[in-house]
C-alpha positions in Angstrom: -41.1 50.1 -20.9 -44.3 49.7 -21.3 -46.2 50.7 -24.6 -46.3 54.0 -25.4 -47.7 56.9 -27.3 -48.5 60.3 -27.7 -50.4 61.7 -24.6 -54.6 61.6 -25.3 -54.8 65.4 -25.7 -51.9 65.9 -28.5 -54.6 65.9 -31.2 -56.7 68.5 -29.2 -53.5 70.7 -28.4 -53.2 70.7 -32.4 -55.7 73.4 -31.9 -53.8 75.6 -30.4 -50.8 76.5 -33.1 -49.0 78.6 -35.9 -46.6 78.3 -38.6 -46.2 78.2 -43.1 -47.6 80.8 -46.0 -49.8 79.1 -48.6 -53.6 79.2 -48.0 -56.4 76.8 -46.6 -59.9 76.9 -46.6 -62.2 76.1 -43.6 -62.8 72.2 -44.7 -59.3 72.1 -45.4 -58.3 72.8 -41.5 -61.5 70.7 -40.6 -60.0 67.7 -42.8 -56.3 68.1 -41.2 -58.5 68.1 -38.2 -59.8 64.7 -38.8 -57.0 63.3 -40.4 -54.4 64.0 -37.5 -56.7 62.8 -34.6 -56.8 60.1 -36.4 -53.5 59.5 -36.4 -53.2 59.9 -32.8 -55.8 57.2 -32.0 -58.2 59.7 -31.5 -62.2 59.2 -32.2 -64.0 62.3 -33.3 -67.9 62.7 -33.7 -69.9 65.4 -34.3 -73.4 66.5 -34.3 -73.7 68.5 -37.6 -71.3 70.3 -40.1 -72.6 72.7 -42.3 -71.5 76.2 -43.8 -72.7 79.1 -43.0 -71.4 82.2 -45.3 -67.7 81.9 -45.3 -67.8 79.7 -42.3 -67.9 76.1 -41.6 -69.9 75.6 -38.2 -69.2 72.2 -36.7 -71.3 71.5 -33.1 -71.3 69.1 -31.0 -67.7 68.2 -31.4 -66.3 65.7 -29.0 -63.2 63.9 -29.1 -62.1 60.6 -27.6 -59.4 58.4 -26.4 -59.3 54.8 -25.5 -56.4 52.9 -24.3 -56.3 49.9 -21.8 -59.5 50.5 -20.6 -59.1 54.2 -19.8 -61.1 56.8 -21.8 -60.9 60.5 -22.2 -63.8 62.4 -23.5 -63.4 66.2 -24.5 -66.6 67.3 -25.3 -65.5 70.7 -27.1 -68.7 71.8 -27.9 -69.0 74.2 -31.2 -66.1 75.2 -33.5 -66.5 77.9 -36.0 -63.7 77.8 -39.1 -64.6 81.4 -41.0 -62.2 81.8 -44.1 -60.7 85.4 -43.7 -60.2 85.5 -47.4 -56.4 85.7 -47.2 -55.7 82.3 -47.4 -55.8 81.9 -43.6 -58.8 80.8 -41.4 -59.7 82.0 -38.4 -61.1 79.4 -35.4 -63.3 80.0 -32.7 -64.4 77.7 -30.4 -66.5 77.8 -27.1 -66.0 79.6 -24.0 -65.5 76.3 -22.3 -65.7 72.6 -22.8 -65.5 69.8 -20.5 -62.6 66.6 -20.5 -63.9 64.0 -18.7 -61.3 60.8 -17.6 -62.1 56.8 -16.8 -60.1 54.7 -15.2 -60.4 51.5 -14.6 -59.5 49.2 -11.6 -56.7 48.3 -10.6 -55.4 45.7 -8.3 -57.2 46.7 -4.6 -57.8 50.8 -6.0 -61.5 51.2 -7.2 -62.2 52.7 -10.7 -61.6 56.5 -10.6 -63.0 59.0 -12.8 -62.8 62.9 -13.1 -64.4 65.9 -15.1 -62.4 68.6 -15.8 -64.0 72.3 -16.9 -61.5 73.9 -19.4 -62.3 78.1 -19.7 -61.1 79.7 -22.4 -63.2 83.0 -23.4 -61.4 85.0 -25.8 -59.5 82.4 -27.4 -58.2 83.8 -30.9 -56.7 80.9 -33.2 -55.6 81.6 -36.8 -54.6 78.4 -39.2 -52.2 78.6 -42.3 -50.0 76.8 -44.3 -50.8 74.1 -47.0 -54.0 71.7 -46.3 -51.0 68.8 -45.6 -48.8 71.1 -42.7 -51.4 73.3 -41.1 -49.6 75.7 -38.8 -52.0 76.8 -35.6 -51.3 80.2 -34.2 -53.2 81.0 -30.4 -53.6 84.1 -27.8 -55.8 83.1 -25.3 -56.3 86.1 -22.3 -57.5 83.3 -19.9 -56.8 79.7 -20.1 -58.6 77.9 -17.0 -58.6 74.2 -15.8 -61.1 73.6 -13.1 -61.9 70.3 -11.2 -65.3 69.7 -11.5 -66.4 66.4 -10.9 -64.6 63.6 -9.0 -65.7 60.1 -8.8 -69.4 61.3 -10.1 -69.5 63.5 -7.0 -69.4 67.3 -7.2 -65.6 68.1 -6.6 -67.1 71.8 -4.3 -69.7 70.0 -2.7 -66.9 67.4 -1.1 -64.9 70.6 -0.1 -62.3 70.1 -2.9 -60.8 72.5 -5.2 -58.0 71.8 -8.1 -57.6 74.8 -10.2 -54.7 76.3 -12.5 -55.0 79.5 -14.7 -52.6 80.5 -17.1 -52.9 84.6 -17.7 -52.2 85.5 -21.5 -51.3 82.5 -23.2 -49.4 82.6 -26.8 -48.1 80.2 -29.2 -48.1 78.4 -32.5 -48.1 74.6 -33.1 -47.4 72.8 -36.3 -47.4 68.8 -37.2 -46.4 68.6 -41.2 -45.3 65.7 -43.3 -41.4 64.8 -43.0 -40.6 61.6 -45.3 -42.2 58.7 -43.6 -43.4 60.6 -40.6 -44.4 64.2 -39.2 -42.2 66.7 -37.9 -43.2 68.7 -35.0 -42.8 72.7 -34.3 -44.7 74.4 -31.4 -44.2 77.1 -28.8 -45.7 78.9 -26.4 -45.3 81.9 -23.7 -47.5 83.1 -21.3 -47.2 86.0 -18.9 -48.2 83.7 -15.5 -49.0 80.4 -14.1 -51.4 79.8 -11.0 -52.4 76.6 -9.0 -54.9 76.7 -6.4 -55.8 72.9 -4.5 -57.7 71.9 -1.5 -59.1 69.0 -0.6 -59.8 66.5 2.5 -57.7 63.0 3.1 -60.4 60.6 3.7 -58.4 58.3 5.4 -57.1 60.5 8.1 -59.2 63.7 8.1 -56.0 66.0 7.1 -57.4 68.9 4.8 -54.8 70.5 2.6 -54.8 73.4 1.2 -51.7 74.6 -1.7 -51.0 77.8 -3.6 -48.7 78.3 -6.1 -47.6 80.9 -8.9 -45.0 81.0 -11.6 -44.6 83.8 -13.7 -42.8 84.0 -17.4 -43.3 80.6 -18.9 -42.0 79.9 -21.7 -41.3 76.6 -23.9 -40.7 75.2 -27.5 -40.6 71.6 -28.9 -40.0 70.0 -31.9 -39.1 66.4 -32.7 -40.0 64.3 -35.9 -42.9 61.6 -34.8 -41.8 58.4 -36.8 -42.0 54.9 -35.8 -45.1 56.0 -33.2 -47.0 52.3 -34.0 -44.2 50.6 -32.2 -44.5 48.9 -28.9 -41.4 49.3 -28.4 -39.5 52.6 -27.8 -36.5 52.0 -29.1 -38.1 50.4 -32.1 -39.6 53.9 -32.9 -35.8 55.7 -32.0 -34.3 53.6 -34.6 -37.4 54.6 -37.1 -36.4 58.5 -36.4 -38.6 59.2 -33.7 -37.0 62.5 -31.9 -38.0 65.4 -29.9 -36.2 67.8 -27.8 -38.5 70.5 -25.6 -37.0 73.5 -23.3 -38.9 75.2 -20.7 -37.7 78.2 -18.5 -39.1 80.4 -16.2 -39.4 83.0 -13.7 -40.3 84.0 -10.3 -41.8 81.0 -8.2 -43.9 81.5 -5.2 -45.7 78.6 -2.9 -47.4 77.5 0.3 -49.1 74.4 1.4 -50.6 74.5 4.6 -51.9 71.0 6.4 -53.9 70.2 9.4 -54.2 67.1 10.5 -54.4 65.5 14.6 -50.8 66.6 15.3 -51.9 69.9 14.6 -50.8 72.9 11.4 -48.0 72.5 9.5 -46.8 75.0 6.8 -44.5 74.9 3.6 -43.3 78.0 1.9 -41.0 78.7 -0.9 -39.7 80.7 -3.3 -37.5 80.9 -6.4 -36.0 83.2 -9.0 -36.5 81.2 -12.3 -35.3 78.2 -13.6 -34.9 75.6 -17.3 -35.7 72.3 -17.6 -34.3 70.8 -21.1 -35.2 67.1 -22.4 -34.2 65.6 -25.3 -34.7 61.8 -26.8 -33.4 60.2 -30.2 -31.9 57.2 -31.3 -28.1 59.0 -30.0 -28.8 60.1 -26.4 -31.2 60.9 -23.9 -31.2 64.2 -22.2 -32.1 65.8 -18.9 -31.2 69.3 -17.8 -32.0 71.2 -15.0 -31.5 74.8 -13.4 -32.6 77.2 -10.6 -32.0 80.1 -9.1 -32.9 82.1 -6.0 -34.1 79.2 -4.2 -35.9 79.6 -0.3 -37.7 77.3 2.1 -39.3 77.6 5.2 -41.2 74.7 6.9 -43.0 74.7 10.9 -45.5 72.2 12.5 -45.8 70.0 15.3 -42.9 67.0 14.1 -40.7 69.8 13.7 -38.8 70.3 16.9 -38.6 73.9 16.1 -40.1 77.2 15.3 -39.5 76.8 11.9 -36.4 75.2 9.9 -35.8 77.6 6.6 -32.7 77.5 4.3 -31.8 78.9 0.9 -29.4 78.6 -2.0 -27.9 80.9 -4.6 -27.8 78.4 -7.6 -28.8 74.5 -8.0 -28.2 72.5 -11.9 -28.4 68.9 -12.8 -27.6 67.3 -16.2 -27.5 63.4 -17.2 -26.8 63.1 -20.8 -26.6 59.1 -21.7 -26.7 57.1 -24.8 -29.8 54.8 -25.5 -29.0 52.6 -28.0 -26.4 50.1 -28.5 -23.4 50.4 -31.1 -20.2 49.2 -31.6 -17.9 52.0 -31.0 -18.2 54.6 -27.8 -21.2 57.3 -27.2 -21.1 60.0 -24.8 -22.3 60.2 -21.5 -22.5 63.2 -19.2 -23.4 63.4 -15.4 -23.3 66.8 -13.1 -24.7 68.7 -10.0 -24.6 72.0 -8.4 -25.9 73.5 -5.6 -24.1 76.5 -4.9 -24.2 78.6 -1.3 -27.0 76.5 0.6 -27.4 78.7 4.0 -29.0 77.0 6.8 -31.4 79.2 9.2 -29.8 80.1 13.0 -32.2 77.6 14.5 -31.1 74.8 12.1 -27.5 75.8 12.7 -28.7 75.6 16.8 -29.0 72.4 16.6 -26.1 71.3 14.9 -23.6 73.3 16.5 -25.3 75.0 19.7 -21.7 75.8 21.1 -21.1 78.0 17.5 -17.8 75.8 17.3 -18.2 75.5 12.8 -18.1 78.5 10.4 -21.7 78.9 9.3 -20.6 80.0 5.7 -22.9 79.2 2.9 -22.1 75.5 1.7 -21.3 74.1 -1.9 -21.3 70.8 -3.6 -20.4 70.8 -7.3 -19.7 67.6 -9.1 -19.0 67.3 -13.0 -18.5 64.4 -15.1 -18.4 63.0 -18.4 -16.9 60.1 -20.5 -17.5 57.4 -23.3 -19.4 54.3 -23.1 -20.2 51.4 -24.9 -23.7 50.0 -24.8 -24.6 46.1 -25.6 -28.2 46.7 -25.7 -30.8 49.0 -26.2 -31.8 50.6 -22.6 -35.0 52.0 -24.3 -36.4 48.1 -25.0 -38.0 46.6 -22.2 -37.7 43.2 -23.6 -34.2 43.4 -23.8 -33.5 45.3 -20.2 -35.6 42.8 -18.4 -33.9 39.5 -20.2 -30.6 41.4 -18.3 -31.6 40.6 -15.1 -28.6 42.6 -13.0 -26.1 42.3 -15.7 -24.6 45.6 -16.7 -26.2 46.5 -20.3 -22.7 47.7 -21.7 -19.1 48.7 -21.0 -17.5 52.1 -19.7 -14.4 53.3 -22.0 -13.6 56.5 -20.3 -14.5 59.1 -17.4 -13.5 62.5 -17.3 -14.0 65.0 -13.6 -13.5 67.8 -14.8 -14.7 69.6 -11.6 -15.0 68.6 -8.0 -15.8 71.2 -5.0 -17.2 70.0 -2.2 -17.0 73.3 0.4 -18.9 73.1 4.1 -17.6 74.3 7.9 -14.6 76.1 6.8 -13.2 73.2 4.3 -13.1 73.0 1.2 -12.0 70.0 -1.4 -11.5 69.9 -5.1 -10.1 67.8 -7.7 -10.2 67.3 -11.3 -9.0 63.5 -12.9 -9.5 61.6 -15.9 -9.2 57.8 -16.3 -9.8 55.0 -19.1 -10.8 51.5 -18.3 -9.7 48.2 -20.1 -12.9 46.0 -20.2 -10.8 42.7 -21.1 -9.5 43.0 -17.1 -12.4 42.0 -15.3 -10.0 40.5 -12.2 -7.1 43.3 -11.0 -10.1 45.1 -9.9 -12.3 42.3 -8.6 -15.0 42.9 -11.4 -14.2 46.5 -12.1 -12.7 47.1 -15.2 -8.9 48.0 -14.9 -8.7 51.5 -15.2 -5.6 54.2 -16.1 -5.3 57.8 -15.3 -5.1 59.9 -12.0 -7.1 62.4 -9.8 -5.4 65.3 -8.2 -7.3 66.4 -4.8 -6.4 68.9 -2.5 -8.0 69.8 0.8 -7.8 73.1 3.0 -9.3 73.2 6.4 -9.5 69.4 6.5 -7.8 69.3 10.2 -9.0 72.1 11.9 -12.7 70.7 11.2 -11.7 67.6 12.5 -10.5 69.5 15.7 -14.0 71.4 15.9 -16.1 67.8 15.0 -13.8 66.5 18.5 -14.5 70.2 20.2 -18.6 69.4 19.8 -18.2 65.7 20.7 -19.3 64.7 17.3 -16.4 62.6 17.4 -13.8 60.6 19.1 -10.0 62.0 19.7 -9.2 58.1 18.5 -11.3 58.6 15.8 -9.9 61.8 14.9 -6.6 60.3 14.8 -8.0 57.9 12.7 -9.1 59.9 10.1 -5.5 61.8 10.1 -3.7 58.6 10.1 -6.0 57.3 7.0 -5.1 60.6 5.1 -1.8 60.4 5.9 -1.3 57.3 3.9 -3.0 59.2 0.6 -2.3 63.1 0.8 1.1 65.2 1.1 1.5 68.8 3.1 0.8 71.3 0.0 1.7 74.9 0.4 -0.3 76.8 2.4 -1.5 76.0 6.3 -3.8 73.1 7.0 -3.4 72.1 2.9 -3.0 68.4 2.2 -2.5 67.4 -1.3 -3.0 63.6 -3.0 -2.6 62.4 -6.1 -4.1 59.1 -7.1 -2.6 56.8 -10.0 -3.9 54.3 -11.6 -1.0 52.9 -14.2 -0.1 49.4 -15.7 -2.4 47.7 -13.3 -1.2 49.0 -9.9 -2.3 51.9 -8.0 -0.4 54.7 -6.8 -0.9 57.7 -4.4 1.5 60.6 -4.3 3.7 58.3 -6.4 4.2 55.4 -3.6 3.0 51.9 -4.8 -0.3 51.1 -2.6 -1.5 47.7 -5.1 
């Protein structure tokens, strides 16, 4: 991994926040300011500073962030701190401000660089708190990001357009002393979400053109930012560093329409709401997804037809995995869901034109978790690439606690759990020996066999095959066209339905 810090623009987004109950004054907030870009590698200058009544009026305020040879300038322009004489200070800032990015070259790719219009009329910002944990609280009506410039050319006069607006924008967003480090507390909510991009291919004269709108955002973070001067992530995890952030939201709606020499081609979807979760400290890393409400609908000229559209009730993904090594066994966690994925009539046309398979909704849910035992630290890229394709630890346990797999009128599920001795290395030809069973039962499993035969998907041989294989591993259970199997693994021999296979 390479090394790593806090994005460019977490000083800036300090800004934006709100928390605490003991006063400040303007040169206070101005100081924490200062004293926090500058703990996030930040540069500030200004062009004067004075006070004015109860205000401090700082112009010319830019901001800047250098790291391997990138830059990012935000030139915010004037910031007025006016004490509102109950120990809280109010902030205004300018309409808008530019952020301008450098890049350098890289390889074959030319230097790249971008300015970036941010509009934010109206913004209302209140600070509180002690001088040492200054809490920022935020409503902006109108929060724009607007592509201005791109590679010193006028991004409009090129015919291209990148553009997101978020519609009443809320939050709060605190960075405060925490022992050795700073702890970190923000939120935010804002009523919608819009993206707006078009723009020309160069290379092959395609123009694009995407829309997009989310409505009910929502997200929180916190995390204590210790051990940030590390090069090494999992130097900084073993210093404290955490942080765990949730987003959710609501409706989703998008098209992106291309042209090219083929000819149009459209994408549109749609979606009920969704999470995302992600959480990192020194015990586990996190990922966890959901959605709901999901369509898609896609035409143009490499599709062979009208258009191909499909939906699905209810989709999730989780990976929960342990990051650092120990000597006893951490968690791990894997699962996914998608629940009722319909496929349009056409798609279904072309699968099945002779209507021979059920074309109920189809579902695919697999959940697991178990122990492991990790060697070395996966967050430290000295110690990952020094590996080479060795395995960086040892699994202890898995645990299915779910398994449905249901498509064409058949349906399969099973549950098992299972333990692994890591001093047998050879039963298992470099597997681990493992104990337990899985119980599996599938319904349907022979009349879609005779329907794949019926369509000339498959053979009759290798029908009989496939019967003859499951014969050797499932049992007749109790109901019609039911096969049942369970799978043993026990003092170093395996087992199905109870028969001696190894």
């Amino acid at each position: 991994m390479k090394h790593w810090s806090l994005a460019a623009s977490t000083a800036t987004l300090a800004l934006f926040a709100g928390y605490a109950q003991a006063d400040v004054t303007p040169d206070q907030v101005w100081q924490n300011w200062q004293d926090m870009s500058a703990a996030m590698g930040q540069t500030l200058s200004v062009g004067s500073s004075k006070t004015e009544g109860g205000a401090l009026v700082v112009t010319d305020l830019k901001a800047v962030t250098e790291k391997d040879g990138s830059k990012v300038e935000t030139a915010l322009g004037e910031v007025r701190l006016t004490d509102k004489g109950d120990g809280t200070v109010a902030i205004t800032m300018s309409d808008s401000y530019t952020v301008t990015m450098d890049f350098p070259a890289k390889g074959t790719d030319p230097a790249k660089n971008a300015e970036i219009l941010v509009s934010q009329p109206g913004m209302a910002i209140v600070a509180s708190g002690t001088p040492e944990a200054t809490d920022y609280a935020f409503t902006v009506p109108k929060l724009e990001l607007t592509l201005n410039k791109l590679d010193g050319e006028d991004a409009a006069a090129k015919g291209t357009k990148v553009q997101a607006t978020l519609a009443n924008l809320a939050g709060h967003y605190l960075i405060a002393p925490e022992g050795a480090g700073k702890k970190l507390d923000s939120q935010f909510a804002a009523d919608s979400l819009s993206i707006a991009v078009k723009g020309k291919d160069t290379e092959d004269g395609s123009d694009v053109d995407l829309t997009a709108s989310v409505s009910a955002l929502a997200g929180k973070a916190a995390g204590t930012l210790t051990g940030m001067e590390n090069k090494e992530l999992s130097d900084a995890l073993k210093a404290g560093f955490a942080v765990e952030s949730t987003l959710t939201y609501g409706a989703v709606a998008y098209t992106v329409n291309v042209v090219d020499a083929q000819g149009p081609s459209k994408i549109a979807g749609s979606s009920q709401g969704g999470s995302l979760q992600f959480a990192l400290d020194a015990a586990r890393l996190l990922l966890e997804t959901q959605g709901k409400g999901v369509q898609l609908a896609m035409s143009g000229p490499s599709i062979p037809l009208p258009e191909v559209s499909l939906s699905y009730a209810e989709s999730g993904f989780k990976l929960l995995m342990p990051v650092e090594k120990s000597d006893t066994p951490q968690d791990y966690g894997f699962a996914i869901k998608l629940v009722d994925l319909s496929l349009s009539n056409d798609i279904w046309g072309m699968i099945d034109p002779t209507a021979q398979l059920p074309h109920d909704p189809a579902t695919v849910i697999l959940d697991t978790k178990g122990t492991a035992t990790l060697t070395h630290d996966l967050m430290n890229q000295t110690e990952m690439a020094a590996l080479g394709d060795a395995p960086p630890g040892q699994l202890n346990s898995l645990d299915l606690t779910q398994l449905l797999a249901k498509v064409a009128g058949a349906e399969l599920t099973g549950a098992g759990a299972f333990t692994f001795d890591n001093t047998d290395m050879t039963t298992y030809q470099g597997v681990p020996a493992p104990t337990g069973k899985l119980d599996l039962k599938l319904v349907g499993g022979n009349a879609l066999l005779d329907k794949l035969v019926a369509m000339g998907l498959i053979s009759s041989d290798d029908a009989m095959g496939a019967r003859m294989m499951l014969s050797m591993f499932a049992k007749a259970g109790a109901g019609p066209d039911e096969l049942t199997s369970t799978l043993e693994f026990k003092d170093k021999h395996f087992y199905a339905n109870g028969q001696q296979l190894q």
